[in-house]
Structure formats: C-alpha cells, structure tokens
C-alpha positions as a Markdown table, in Angstrom:
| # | Residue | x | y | z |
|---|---|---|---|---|
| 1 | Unk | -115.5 | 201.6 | -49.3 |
| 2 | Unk | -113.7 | 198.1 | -49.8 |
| 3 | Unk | -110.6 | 197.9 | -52.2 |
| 4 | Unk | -110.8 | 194.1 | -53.8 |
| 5 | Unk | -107.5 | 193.2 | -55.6 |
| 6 | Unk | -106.4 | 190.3 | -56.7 |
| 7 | Unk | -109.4 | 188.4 | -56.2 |
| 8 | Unk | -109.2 | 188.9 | -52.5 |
| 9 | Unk | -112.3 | 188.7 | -50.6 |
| 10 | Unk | -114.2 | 191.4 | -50.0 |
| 11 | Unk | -114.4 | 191.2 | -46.0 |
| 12 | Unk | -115.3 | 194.5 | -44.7 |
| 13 | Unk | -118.8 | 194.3 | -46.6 |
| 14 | Unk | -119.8 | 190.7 | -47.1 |
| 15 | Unk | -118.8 | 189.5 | -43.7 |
| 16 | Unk | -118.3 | 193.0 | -41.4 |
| 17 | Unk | -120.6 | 195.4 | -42.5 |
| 18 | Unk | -120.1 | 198.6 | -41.1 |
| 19 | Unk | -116.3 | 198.6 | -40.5 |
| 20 | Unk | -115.0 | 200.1 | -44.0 |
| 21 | Unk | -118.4 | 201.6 | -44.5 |
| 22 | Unk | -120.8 | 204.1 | -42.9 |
| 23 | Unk | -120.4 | 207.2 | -41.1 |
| 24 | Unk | -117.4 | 208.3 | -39.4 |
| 25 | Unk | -117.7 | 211.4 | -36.9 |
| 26 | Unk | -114.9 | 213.4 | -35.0 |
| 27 | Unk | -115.6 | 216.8 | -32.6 |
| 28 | Unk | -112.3 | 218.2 | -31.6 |
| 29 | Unk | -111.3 | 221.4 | -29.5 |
| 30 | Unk | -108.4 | 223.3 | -30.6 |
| 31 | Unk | -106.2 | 226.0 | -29.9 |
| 32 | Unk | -103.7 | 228.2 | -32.2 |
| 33 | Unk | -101.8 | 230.7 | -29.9 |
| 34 | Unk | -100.2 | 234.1 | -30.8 |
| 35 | Unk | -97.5 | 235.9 | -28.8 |
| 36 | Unk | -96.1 | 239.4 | -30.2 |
| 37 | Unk | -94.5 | 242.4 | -29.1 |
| 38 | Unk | -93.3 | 245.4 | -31.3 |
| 39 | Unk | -91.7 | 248.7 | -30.6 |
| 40 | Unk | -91.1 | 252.1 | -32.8 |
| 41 | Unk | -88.0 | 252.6 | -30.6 |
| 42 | Unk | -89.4 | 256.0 | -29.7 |
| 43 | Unk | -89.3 | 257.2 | -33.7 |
| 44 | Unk | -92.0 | 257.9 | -36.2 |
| 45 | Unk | -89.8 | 256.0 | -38.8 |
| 46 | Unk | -88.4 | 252.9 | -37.6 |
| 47 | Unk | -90.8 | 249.6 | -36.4 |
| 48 | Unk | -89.2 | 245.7 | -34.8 |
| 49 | Unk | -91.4 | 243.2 | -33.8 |
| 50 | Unk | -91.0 | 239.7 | -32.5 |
| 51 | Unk | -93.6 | 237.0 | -32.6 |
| 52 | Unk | -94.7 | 233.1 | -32.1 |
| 53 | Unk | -97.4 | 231.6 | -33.7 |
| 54 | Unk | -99.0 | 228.1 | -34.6 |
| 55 | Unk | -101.1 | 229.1 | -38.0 |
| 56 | Unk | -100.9 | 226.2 | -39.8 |
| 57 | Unk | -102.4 | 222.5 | -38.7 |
| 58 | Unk | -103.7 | 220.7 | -35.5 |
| 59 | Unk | -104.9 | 217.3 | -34.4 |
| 60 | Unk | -107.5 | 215.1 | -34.9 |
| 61 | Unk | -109.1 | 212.4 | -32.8 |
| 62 | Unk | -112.1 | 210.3 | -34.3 |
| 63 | Unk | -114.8 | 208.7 | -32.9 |
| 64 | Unk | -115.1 | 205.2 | -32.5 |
| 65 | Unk | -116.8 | 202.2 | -34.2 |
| 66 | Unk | -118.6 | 201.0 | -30.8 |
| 67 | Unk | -120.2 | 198.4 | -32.7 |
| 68 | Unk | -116.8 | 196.5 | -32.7 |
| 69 | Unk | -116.1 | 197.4 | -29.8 |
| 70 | Unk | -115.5 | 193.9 | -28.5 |
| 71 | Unk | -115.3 | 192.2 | -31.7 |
| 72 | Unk | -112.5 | 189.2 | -31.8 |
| 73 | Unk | -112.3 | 188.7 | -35.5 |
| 74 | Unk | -112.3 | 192.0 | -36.5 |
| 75 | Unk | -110.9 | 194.3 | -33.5 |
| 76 | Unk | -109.2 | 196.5 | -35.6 |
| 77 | Unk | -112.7 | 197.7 | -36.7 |
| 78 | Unk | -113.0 | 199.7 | -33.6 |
| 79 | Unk | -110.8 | 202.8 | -34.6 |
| 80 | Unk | -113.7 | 203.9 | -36.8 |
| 81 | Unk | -114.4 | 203.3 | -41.0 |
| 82 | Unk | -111.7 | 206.9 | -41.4 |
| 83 | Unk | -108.8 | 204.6 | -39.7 |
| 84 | Unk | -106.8 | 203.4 | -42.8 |
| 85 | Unk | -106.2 | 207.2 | -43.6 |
| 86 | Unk | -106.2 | 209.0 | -39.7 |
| 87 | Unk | -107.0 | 207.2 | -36.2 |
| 88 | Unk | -105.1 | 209.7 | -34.5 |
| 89 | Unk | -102.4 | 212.6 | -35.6 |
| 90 | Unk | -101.2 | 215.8 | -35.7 |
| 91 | Unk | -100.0 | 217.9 | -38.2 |
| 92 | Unk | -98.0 | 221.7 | -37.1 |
| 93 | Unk | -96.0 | 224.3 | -38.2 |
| 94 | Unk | -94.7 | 226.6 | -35.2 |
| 95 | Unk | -93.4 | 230.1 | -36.3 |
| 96 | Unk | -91.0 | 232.1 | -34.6 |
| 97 | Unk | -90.8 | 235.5 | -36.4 |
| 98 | Unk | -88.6 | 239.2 | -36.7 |
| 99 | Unk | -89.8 | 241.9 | -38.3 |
| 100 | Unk | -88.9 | 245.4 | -39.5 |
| 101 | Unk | -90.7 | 248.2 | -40.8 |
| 102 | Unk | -89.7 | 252.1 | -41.8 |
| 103 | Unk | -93.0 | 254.4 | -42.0 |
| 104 | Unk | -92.4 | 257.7 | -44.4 |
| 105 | Unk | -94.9 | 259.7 | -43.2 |
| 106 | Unk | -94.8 | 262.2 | -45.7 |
| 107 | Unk | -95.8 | 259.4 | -48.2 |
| 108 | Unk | -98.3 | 257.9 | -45.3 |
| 109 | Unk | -96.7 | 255.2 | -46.5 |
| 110 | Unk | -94.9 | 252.2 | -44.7 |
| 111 | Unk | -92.9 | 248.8 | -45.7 |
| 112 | Unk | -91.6 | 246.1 | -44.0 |
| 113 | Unk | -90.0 | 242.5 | -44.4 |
| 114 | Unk | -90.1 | 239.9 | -41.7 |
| 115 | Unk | -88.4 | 236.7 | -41.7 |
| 116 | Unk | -89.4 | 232.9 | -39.9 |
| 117 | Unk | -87.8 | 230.2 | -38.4 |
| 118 | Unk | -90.4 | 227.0 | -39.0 |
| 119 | Unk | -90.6 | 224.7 | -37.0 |
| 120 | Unk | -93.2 | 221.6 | -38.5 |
| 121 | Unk | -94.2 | 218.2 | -37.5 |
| 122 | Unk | -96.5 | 215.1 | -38.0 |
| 123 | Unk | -97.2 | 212.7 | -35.5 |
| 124 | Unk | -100.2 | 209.7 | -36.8 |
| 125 | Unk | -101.1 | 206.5 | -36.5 |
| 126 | Unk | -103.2 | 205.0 | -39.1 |
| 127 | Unk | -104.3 | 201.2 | -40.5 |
| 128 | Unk | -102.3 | 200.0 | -42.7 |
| 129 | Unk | -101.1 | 196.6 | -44.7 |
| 130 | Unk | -98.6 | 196.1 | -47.0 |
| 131 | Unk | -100.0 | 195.7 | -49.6 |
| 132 | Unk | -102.3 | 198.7 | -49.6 |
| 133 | Unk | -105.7 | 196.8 | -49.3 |
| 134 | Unk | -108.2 | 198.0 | -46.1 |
| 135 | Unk | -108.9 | 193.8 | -46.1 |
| 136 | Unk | -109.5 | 193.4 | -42.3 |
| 137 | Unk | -108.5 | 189.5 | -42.8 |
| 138 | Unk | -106.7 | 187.0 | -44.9 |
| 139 | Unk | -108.9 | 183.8 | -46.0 |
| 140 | Unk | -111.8 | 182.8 | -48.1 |
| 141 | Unk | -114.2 | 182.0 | -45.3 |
| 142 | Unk | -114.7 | 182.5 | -41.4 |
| 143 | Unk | -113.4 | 179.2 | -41.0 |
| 144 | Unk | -109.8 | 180.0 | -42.0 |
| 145 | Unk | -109.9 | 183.8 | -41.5 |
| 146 | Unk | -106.6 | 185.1 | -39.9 |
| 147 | Unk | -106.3 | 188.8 | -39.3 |
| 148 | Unk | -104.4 | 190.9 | -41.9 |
| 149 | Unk | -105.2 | 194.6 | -40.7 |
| 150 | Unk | -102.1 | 196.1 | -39.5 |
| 151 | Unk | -101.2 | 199.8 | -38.2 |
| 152 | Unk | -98.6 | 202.3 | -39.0 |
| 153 | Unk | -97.0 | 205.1 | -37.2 |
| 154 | Unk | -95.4 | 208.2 | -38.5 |
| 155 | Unk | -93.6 | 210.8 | -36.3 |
| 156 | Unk | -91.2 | 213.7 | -38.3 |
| 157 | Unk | -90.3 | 216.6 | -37.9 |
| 158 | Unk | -87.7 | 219.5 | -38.7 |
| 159 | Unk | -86.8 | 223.2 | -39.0 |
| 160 | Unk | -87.6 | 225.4 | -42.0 |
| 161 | Unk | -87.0 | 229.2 | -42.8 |
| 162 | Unk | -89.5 | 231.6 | -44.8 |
| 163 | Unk | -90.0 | 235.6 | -45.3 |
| 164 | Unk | -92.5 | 237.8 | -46.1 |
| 165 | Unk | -92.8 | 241.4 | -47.2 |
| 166 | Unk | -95.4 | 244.0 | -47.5 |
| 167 | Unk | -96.5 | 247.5 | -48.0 |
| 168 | Unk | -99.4 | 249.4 | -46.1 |
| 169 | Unk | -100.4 | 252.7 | -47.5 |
| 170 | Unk | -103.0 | 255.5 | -46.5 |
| 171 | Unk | -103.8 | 257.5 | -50.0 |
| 172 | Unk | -106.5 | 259.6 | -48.3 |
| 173 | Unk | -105.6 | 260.7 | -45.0 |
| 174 | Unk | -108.0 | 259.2 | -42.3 |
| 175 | Unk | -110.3 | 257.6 | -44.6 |
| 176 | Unk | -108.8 | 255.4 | -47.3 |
| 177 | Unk | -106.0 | 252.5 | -46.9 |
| 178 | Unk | -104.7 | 250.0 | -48.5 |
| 179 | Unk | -102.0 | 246.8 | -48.3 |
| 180 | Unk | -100.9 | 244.3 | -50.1 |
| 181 | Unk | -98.2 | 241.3 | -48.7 |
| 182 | Unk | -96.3 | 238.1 | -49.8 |
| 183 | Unk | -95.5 | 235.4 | -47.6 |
| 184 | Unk | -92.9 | 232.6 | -49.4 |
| 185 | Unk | -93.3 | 229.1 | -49.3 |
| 186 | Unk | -91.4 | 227.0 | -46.0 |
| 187 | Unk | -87.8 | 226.9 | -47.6 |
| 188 | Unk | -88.3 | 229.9 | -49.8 |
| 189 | Unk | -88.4 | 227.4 | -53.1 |
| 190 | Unk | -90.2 | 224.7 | -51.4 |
| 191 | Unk | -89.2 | 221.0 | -50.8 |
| 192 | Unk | -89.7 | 220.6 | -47.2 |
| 193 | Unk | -87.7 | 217.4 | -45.2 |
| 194 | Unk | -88.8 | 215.7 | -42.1 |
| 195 | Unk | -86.8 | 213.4 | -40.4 |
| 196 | Unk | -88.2 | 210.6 | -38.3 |
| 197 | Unk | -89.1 | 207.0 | -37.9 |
| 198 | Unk | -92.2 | 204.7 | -39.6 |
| 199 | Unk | -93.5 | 202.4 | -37.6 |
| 200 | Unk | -95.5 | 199.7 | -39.1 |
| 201 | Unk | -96.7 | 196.7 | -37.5 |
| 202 | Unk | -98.1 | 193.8 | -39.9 |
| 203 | Unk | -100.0 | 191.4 | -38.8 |
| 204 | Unk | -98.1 | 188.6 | -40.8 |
| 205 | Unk | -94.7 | 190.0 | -39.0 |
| 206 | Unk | -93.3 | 188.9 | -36.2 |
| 207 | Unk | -92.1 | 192.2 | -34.4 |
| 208 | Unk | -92.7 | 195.9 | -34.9 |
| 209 | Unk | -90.6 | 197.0 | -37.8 |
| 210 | Unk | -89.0 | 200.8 | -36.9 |
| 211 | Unk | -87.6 | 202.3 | -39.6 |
| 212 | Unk | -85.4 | 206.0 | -40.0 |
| 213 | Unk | -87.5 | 208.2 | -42.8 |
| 214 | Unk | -87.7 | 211.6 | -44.4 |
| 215 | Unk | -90.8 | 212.7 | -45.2 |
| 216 | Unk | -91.0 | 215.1 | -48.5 |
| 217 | Unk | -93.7 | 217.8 | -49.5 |
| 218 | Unk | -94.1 | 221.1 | -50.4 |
| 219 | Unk | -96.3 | 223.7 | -48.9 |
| 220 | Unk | -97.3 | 226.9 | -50.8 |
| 221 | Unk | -96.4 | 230.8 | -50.9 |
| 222 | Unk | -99.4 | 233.5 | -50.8 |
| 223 | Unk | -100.3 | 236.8 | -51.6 |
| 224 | Unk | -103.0 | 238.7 | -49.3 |
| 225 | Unk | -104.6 | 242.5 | -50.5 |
| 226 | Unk | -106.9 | 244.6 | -48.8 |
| 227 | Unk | -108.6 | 247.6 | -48.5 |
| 228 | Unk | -110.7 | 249.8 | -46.2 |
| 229 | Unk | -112.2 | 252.9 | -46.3 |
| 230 | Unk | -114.4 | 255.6 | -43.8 |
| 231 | Unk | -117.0 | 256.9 | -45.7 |
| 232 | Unk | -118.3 | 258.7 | -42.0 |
| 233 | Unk | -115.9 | 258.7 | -39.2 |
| 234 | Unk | -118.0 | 256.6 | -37.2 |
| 235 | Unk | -118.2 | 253.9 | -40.2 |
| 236 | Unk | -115.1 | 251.7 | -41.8 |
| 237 | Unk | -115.7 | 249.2 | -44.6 |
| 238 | Unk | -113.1 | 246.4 | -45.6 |
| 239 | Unk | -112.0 | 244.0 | -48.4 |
| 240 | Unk | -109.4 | 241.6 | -48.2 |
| 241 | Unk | -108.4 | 238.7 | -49.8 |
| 242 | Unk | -106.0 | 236.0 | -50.6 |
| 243 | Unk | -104.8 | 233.5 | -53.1 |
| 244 | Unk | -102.7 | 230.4 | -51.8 |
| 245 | Unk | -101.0 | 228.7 | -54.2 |
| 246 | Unk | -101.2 | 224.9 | -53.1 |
| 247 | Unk | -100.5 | 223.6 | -56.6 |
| 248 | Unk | -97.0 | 223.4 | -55.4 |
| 249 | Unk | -98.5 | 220.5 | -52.8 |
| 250 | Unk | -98.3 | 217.5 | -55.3 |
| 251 | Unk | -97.2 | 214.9 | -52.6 |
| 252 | Unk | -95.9 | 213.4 | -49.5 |
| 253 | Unk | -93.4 | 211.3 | -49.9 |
| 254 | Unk | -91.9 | 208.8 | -47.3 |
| 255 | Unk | -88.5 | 207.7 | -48.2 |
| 256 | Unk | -85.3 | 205.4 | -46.2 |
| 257 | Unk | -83.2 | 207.4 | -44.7 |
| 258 | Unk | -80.2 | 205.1 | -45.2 |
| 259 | Unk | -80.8 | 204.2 | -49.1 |
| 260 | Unk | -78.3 | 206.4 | -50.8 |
| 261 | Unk | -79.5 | 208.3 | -54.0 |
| 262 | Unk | -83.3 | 208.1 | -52.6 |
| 263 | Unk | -85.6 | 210.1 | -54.6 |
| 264 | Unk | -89.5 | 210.2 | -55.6 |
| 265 | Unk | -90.3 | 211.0 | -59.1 |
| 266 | Unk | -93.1 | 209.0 | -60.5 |
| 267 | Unk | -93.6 | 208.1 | -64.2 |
| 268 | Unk | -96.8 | 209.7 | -65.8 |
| 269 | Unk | -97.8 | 212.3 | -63.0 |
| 270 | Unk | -99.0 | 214.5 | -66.1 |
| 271 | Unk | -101.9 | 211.6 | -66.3 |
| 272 | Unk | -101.7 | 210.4 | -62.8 |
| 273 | Unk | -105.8 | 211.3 | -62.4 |
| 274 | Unk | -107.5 | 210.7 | -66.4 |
| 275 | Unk | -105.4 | 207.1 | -66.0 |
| 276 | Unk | -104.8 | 206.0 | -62.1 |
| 277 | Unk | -104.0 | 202.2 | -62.9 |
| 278 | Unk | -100.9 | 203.7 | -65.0 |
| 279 | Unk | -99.5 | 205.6 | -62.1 |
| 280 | Unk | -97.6 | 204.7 | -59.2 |
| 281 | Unk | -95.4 | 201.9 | -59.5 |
| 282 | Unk | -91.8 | 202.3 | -59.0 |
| 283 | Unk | -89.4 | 203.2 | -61.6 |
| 284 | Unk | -86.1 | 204.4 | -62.0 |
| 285 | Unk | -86.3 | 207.3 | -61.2 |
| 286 | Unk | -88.2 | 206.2 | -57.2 |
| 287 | Unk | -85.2 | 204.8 | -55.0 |
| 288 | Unk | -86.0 | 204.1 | -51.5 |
| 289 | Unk | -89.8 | 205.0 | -51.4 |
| 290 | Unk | -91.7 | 203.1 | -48.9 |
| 291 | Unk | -95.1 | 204.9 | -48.8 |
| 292 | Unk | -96.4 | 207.4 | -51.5 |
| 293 | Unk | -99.2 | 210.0 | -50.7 |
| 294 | Unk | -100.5 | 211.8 | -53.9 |
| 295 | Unk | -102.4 | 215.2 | -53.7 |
| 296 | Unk | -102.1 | 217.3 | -56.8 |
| 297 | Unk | -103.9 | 220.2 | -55.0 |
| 298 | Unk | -104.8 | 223.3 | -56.7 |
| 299 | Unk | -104.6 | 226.7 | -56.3 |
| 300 | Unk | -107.1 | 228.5 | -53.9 |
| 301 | Unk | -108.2 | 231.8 | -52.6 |
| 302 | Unk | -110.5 | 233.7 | -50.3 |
| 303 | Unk | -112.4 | 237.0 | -50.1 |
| 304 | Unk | -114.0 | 239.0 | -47.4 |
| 305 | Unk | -116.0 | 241.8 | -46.9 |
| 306 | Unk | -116.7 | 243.4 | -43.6 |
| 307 | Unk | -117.9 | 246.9 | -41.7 |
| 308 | Unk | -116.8 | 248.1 | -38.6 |
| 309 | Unk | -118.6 | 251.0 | -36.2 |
| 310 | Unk | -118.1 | 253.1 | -33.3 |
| 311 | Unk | -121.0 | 253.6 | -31.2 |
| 312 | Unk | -118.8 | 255.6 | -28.8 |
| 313 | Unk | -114.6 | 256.0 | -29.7 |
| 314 | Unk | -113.7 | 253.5 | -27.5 |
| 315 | Unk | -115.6 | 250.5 | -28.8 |
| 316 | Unk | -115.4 | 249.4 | -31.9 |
| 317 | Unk | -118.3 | 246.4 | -33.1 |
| 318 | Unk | -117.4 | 244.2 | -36.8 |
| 319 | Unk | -119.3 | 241.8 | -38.9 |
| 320 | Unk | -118.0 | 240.5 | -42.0 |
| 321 | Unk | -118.5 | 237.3 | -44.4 |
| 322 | Unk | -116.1 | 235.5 | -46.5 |
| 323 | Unk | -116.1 | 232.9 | -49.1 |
| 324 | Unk | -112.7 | 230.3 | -49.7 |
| 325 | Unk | -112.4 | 228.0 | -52.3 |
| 326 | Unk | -111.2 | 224.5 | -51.9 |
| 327 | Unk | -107.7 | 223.3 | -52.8 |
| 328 | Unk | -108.2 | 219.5 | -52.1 |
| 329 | Unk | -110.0 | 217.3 | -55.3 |
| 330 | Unk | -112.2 | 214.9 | -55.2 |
| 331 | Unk | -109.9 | 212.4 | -57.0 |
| 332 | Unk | -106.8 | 212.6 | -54.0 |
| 333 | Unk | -109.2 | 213.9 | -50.8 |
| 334 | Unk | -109.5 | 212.0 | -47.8 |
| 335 | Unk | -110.1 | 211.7 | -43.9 |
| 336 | Unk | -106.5 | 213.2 | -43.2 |
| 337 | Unk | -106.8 | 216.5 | -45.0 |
| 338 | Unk | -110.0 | 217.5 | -46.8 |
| 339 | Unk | -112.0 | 220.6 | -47.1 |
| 340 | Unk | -114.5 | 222.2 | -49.3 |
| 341 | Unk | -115.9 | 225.1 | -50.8 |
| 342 | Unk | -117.3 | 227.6 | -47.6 |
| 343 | Unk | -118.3 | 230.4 | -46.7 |
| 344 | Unk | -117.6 | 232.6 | -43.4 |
| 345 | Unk | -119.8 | 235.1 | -40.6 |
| 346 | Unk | -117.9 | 236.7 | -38.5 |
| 347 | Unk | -118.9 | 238.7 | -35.3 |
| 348 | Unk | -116.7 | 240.6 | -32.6 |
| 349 | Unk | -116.1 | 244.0 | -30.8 |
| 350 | Unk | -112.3 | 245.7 | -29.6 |
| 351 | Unk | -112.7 | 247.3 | -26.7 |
| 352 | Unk | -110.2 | 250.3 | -25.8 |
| 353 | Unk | -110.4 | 249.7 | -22.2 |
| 354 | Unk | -107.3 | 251.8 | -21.1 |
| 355 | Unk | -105.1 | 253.9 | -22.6 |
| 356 | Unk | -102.7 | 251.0 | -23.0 |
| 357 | Unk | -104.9 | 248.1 | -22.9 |
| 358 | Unk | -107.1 | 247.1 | -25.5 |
| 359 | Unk | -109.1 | 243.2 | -25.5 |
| 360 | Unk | -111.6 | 242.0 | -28.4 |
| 361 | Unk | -113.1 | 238.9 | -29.2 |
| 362 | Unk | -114.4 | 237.5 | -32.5 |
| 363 | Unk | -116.6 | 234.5 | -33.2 |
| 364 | Unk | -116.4 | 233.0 | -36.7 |
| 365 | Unk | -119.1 | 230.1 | -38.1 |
| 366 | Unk | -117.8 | 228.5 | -41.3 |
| 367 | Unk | -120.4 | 226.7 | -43.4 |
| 368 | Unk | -118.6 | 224.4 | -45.4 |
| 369 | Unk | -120.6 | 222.6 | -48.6 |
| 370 | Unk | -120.7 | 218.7 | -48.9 |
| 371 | Unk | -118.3 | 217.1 | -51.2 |
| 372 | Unk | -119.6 | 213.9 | -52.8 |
| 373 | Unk | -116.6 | 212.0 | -54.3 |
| 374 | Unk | -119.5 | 210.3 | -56.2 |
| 375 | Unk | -116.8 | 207.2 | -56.9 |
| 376 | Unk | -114.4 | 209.7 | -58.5 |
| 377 | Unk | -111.4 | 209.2 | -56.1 |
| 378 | Unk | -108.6 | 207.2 | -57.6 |
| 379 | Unk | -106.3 | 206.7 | -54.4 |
| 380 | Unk | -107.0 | 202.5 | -54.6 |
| 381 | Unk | -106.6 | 202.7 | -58.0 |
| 382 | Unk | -102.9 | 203.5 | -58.5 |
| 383 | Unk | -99.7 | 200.8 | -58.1 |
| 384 | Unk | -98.3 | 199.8 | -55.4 |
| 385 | Unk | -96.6 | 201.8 | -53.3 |
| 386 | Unk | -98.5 | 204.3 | -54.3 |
| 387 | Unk | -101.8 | 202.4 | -53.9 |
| 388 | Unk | -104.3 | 203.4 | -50.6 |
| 389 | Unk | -107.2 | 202.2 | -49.9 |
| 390 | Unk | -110.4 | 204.0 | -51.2 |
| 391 | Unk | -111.5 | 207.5 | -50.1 |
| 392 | Unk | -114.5 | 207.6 | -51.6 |
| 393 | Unk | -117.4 | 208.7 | -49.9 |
| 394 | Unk | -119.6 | 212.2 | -48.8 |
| 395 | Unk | -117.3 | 214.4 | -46.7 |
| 396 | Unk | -119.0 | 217.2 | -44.5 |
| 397 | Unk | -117.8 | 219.2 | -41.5 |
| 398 | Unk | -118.4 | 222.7 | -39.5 |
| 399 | Unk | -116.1 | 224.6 | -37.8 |
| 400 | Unk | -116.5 | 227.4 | -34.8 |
| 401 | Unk | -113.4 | 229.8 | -34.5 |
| 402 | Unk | -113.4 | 231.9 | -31.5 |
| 403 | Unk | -110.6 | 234.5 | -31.1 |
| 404 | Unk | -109.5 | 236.4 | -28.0 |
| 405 | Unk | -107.5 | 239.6 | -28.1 |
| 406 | Unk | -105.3 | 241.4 | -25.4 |
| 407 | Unk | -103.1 | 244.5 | -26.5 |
| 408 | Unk | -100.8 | 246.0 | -23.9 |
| 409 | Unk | -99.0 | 249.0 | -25.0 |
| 410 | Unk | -96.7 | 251.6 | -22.9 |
C-alpha cells in the first residue's frame, strides 16, 4: 500500500498500479550447516566437544515485478511491491562453540556448560527515500514527473559471545529421561553492535552517499525442556519444547559512527502502537540516528510431540508434529522478517550402518497460517526517522526443511 503525506500524490496507485500493490512472491533454497566432534577422553565421567553452526538467519531473493520490466518512468518498480522493506539481503549468526560435560553415573545424571563465539551480519539493499514515503516520483502530473525512489544499502557486522548450560537426567534406567537447557542472549545481557557502512543513493543527490554506522538490537535468551520415555523397548515417545523470549527484540537501530554521545531512546515507546503518530521523532535523548526500525516482538514458544520405533536395533523410524507461536505483530511485521502462527510434521529414520557410522535424514513441512494485517500496521504512521512506508497487507509462506545426518565415531 501507498503512504500519502503531505499532500503528496499518490503515484504508485493512481498512475502505476501494481508497483506498491499486489502480490509479491520469493522461492529460495537454503542451507544451515553443522560441524561437531566430541570426545569422553576415554572416561565415563568427563565429556569436550567442539562445534560450528549457522542456526540463526539466511537470505532472501524476491521475485520480480516483470510488468515494469522496461518501464522508463517508474524503473524502480521492477524489484517487486516487497522492495522498500527487502530486494535482496541476508541476515546470519555463525557459531563457533566449546563444551564440557561430567556424567555421574551413579546419579544417571549429567551436566554441562558450553560457551560461543558469534559471529553475525546483515548485508541488504532495499528502496528507500528520505523522507520515508514509497512515492516512486516527485510531481503533480506525468508532465512534470521526476523520479524520487531511491535505494539504500546496509552491510554490518561484528563478533559476539554467549553460553549455555544444561542438565540431562535418566530417573528410570532405560526407559525414562529428561533435560532441560538455557541458552543466553548474544552478549549475555543483550545489546548487540554492528559496525558497517549505509549506503543510500537519492535520487535528488548527486553522488552515492557512504556513511560509517552501528547497527543496535537485541536478540533473545531461551529455555528448551524435554522428555522421553520407552514404554516397550522397541517404542520411545518424546516431548520437548521451548520458549524464546523475543520481547527483548524492541528495535534496530542505525546510528553515525562518528557522532559522539550517539544513542536511540525514543519518547513514548510505552504507547508507540495504541498512538503511532506520537512516536518516532527525535528527541533528546536520539543523537546520531539515521534510520529507525521498530519491532516490539513478543515472547514465543514451541512444543512437539513425537514417537520413535525399531523395526530391527539398527534402524530407528520418527514422526512427530509441533506447533510455534509467532513473535512478530501485525502492527511492526513486514517483508524483511515476518512469520506466523504454524504448525510442524516431521518424518525421518537413523540408520546404525556400522559400528561407528551412523546417517539419518529428516523431512520437516511447516504449515504456517495467514496473517492479515487488516490495515493494523503502524510502520507509515510514526515520525520521521522513524517513519517506513506501509506493511500492510496478507503475508503467507511454506517452508520444507530437509536434514541430513552423518555420525562417525571411533
């Protein structure tokens, strides 16, 4: 949809129909990889282990708008209607991880602590002007239309550290276990930095204008439970689930790097969604803020349920089915991050194909509900800076998640 301030003309519907408006796809192909060893050091009480990992984030490439595909007045069109939010981007955190463990075995009972360097980054390009309008054009009329629609590039990055803990226990020998874990937030108290450039190119300026930024945010801690049990031998049945708490995820914030004293601390956040047109505008307490990114997520969690059986003791077949709440509103979602209420099936065998070699595969469907903003979002209602152009719209997606497993032990 079409912001309209200021008595600006509303271009992208009167006069290009379909270039703020309409359907927007994206099909993407992923992949997340996982590298681990571990070791008991020859002892029944002491456990290391060493991993990498990429469990957060990916990238996104969406479609685009052919039917502007050679359009003079309005070329900008052609990245798609999602392009003042994401034409192209991607968003990572790379783990490298040490962990520890002690098993006491009289207690069947085992404990360990493992701690991350993080490694995250954002890379995008999206449209942009300055004064947060999607306008493609300046002008009353085709006859003294100029183009307006510019586009703006952020690439930042930087190192984190995090820990986690947990406890496994088996209170039934061979036929009921249970765990429990904590993983902290990036930072351990939150308040992530990237460091980077902004590039934004206007079409009113005369040159690309690079600038040196930080990038704020704050991503959450969790806590994870499970259970399973063997009522037969043959027969294993599991619980697990998770609550993330993404409350803590309130903003992204793009600041100067060489304004001294820079900070981002808007008036009236407590009201920042009942009363949008109140929020936003700089203040006092907002030195060096060039773009402002509101998401006042909430807290979110996950449960699964799931069975496992041996047909014979080497191969091992699991289906389970989950359900995750959404963290992401309808007021702040948009075509960068969104997500909503789903539900999981989950297929897969493990195959103990050697003494020392083990390989599975799962295949995961998620079935994700619509969300229907149903004019709710408030992004293109708050002050500049803060001010984006509007999300609103119907968001739906579906996602495939295939996992392959290879286990070498000796």
């Amino acid at each position: 949809t079409q912001n309209n301030i200021d008595g600006a003309a509303n271009i992208s519907l009167d006069n290009a129909p379909g270039a703020n408006d309409g359907t927007a796809k994206l099909f993407n192909v992923a992949g997340a990889p996982f590298f681990g060893v571990t070791s008991d050091f020859g002892t029944d009480l002491f456990y290391a282990g060493a991993s990498f990992s990429v469990p957060f984030g990916g990238g996104a490439t969406w479609k685009k708008n052919e039917a502007f595909a050679n359009s003079d007045l309005y070329p900008g069109a052609y990245d798609g209607q999602q392009r003042w939010y994401a034409i192209d981007g991607t968003l990572r955190s790379m783990y490298l991880t040490g962990a520890i463990a002690i098993k006491i075995k009289a207690a069947r009972l085992s404990i360990g602590v493992s701690g991350s360097a993080i490694y995250s980054s954002i890379d995008t390009i999206r449209a942009r002007n300055a004064d947060g309008t999607d306008n493609l054009v300046s002008g009353s009329s085709p006859d003294n239309f100029t183009l307006k629609e510019g586009r703006s590039w952020l690439n930042a990055s930087g190192w984190q550290g995090g820990f986690a803990f947990g406890i496994a226990a088996e209170p039934v020998e061979d036929i009921f276990w249970f765990g429990a874990s904590y993983t902290s937030q990036p930072n351990i108290t939150g308040g992530m930095t990237l460091k980077g450039s902004l590039t934004n190119i206007f079409a009113s300026a005369p040159a690309p204008d690079v600038t040196q930024i930080e990038l704020t945010q704050s991503m959450p801690d969790i806590i994870r439970f499970g259970f399973r049990v063997r009522p037969i031998p043959k027969l294993e049945l599991r619980v697990f689930a998770d609550y993330t708490r993404w409350s803590v995820f309130d903003k992204q914030c793009v600041m100067i790097a060489n304004v001294d004293g820079r900070k981002c601390e808007f008036d009236n956040t407590d009201k920042a969604l009942s009363d949008p047109g109140n929020f936003g505008a700089s203040g006092d307490n907002t030195v060096g803020v060039t773009q402002h990114l509101p998401r006042f997520w909430k807290d979110a969690g996950g449960v699964r349920v799931g069975a496992g059986y041996w047909f014979v003791p080497e191969l091992e077949t699991y289906v389970g089915v989950g359900y995750d709440s959404s963290a992401i509103r309808a007021e702040t979602v948009d075509p960068v991050l969104f997500d909503m209420t789903k539900f999981s099936v989950s297929v897969g065998a493990l195959w103990q194909a050697h003494k020392h070699v083990a390989m599975g595969a799962t295949l995961t469907q998620l079935f994700y509900l619509p969300l229907d903003t149903k004019g709710t979002n408030v992004l293109g209602k708050f002050q500049s800076p803060t001010r984006q152009p509007s999300a609103d719209g119907v968001y739906k997606q579906w996602l495939t998640v295939g996992n392959l497993y290879l286990d070498i032990s000796f």
